[in-house]
C-alpha positions in Angstrom: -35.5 -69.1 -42.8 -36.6 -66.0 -44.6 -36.7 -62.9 -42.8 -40.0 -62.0 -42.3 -41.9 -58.8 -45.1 -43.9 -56.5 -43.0 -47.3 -58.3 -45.1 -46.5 -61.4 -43.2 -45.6 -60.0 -39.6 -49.1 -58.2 -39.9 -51.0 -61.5 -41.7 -49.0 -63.7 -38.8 -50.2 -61.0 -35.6 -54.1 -61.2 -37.3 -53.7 -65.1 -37.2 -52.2 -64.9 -33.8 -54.4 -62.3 -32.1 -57.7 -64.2 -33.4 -56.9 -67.5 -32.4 -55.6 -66.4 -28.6 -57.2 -63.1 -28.4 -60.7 -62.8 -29.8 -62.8 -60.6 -30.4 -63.6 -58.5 -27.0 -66.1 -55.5 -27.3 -64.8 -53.8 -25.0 -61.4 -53.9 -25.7 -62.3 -53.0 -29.2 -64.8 -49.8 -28.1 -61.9 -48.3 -26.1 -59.2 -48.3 -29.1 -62.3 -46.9 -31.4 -63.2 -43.9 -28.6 -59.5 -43.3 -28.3 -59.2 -43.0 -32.0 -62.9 -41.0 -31.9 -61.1 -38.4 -29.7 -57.8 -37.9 -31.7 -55.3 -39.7 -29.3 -52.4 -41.0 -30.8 -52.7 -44.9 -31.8 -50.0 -45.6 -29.4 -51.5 -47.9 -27.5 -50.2 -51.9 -27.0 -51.1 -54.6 -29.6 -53.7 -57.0 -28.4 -51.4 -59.7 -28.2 -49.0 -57.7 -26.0 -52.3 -56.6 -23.9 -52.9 -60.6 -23.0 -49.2 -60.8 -22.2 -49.5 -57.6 -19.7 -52.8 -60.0 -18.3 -50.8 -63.6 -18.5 -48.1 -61.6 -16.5 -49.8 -59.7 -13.9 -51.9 -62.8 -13.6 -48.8 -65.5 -13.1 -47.2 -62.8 -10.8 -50.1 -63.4 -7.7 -50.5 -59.5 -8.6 -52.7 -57.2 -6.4 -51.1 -54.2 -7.2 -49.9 -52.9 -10.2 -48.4 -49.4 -11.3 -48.7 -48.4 -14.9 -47.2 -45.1 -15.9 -48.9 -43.9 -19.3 -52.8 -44.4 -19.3 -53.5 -43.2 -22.6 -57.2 -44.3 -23.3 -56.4 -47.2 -20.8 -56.4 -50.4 -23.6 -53.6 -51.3 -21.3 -55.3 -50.5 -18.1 -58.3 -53.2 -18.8 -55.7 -55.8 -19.5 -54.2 -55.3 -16.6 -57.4 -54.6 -14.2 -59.1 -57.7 -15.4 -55.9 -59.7 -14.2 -56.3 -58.5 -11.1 -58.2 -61.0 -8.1 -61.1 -59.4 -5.8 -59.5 -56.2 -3.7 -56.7 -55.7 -6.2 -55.7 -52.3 -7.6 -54.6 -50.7 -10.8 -52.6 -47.1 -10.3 -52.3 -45.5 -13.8 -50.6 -42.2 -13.8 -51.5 -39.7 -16.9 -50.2 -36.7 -18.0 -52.9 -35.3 -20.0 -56.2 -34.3 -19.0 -57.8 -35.4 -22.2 -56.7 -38.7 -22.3 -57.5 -39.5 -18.6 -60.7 -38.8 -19.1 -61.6 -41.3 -22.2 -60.0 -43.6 -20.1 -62.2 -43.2 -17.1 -65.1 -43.6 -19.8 -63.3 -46.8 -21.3 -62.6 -48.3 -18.0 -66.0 -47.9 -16.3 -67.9 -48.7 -20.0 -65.8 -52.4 -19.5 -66.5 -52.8 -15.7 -63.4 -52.3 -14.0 -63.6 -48.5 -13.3 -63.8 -49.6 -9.2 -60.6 -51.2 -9.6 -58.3 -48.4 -11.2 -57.5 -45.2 -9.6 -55.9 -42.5 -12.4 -53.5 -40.1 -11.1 -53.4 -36.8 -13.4 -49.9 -35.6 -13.9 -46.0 -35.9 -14.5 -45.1 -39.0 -13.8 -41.8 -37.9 -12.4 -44.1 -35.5 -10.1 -46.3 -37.7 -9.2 -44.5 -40.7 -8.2 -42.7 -39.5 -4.8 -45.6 -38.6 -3.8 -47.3 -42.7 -3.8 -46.5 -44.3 -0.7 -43.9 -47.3 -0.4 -45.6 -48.5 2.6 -48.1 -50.7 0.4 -45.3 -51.6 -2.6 -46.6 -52.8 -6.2 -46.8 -56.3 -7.1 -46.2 -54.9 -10.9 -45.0 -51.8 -13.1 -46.3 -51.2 -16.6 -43.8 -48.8 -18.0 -45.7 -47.3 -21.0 -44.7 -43.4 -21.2 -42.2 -40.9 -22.5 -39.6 -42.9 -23.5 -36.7 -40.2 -21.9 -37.3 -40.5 -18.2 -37.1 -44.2 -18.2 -34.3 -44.4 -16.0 -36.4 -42.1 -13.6 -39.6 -44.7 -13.8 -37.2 -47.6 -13.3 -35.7 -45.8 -10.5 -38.8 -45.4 -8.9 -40.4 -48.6 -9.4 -37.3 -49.9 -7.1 -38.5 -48.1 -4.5 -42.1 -48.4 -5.0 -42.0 -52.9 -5.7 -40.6 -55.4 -3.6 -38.1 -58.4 -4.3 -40.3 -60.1 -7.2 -42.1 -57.1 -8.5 -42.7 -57.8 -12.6 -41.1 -54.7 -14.0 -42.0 -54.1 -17.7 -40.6 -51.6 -20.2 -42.9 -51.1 -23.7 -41.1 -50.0 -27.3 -37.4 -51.0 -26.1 -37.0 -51.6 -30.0 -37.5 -48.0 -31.6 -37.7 -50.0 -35.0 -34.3 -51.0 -34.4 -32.7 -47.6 -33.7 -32.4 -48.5 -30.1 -28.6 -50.8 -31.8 -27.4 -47.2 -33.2 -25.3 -45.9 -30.7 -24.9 -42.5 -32.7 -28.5 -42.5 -32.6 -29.6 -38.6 -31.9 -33.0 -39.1 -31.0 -34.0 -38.0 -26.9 -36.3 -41.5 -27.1 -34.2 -43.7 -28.6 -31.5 -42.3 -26.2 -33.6 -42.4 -23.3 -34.7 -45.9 -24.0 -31.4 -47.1 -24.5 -30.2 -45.6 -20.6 -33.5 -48.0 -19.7 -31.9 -50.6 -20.9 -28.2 -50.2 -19.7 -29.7 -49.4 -15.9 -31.3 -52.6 -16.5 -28.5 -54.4 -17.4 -26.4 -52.9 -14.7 -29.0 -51.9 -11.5 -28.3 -54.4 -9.2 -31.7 -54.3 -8.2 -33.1 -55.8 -11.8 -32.8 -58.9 -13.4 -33.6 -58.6 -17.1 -33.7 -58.9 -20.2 -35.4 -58.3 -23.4 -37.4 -59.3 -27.1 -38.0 -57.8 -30.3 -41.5 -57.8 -31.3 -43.3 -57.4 -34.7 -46.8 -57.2 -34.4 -49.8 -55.0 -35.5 -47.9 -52.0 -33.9 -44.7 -52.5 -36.1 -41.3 -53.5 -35.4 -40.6 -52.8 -31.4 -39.7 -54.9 -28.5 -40.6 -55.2 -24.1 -38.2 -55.7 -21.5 -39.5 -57.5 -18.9 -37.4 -57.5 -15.3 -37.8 -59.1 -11.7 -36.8 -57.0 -8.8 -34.2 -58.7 -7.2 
């Protein structure tokens, strides 16, 4: 089998995302306003945005923690997963961006369902309450403080929580282990606390999609 040329991946992903994505106007709207108000096109592929869905959806989730709104592309994936009374918690650290999300969110009509927490995600996390624990974490932000946002969603899930971590792959810098890039660095920490945390069971995929060459860890709280 050939390895794949980056023209194929992206030909293969268009095939893929029409035939069990669609077209969705709002889903499209939101990556056009984020684009419209110079954020950075950071945001997940729409096949990976089903997967997010399909996940929180096989999960039973009613709660689910994302850290990293951006324009909140994710955040309708995962609100629309959600059944009647569930919640979305998105935690964003620039002003900016929370608000085009706010926009994005109410424009596709799940604004009632997501609350957006403005801030550092490190600051704002001990502050949630682990009284009412997350059915789901969407780990989607600076790629140094993973081991921080793993850390946390422990303490903030329950035994069977869906933990997921986005761009594990770094284009496959994440194998370099002289790598000197903080993300790359960062990321790979994730991934050894996954491997090692008793309180994950892991593991992980390389992707190649619209976004480029990446991966996703996905984990279960023991």
């Amino acid at each position: 089998m050939a390895d794949p040329t980056a023209d194929l991946a992206r030909r293969v992903d268009a095939y893929l995302t029409a035939t069990l994505v669609g077209h969705d106007d709002a889903l499209e709207r939101a990556v056009a306003d984020q684009q419209a108000a110079g954020l950075p096109a950071i945001e997940v592929a729409p096949v990976n945005g089903k997967l997010l869905h399909l996940l929180a959806r096989i999960s039973g989730a009613r709660r689910v923690l994302e850290i990293g709104t951006l324009g909140g592309y994710s955040t309708i994936w995962l609100a629309r997963a959600l059944p009647e009374g569930g919640r979305v918690v998105t935690i964003e650290a620039e002003e900016r961006n929370a608000e085009v999300a706010r926009a994005n969110l109410d424009r596709a009509g799940v604004g009632e369902r997501v609350e957006i927490l403005l801030g550092r995600a490190a600051d704002v996390l001990p502050t949630l309450d682990g009284a009412d624990p997350f059915d789901m974490v969407f780990i989607d932000a600076d790629k140094e403080s993973n081991t921080i946002y793993l850390d946390w969603a422990a303490r903030l899930g329950h035994s069977g929580t869906v933990v997921v971590v986005d761009n594990i792959g770094r284009a496959g810098e994440v194998a370099n282990p002289a790598t000197e890039r903080s993300d790359v660095i960062g990321t790979q920490r994730g991934l050894e606390m996954l491997g090692r945390d008793p309180r994950f069971d892991a593991t992980a995929l390389q992707t190649l999609d619209l976004k480029g060459y990446d991966g996703i860890a996905i984990a279960r709280l023991v």
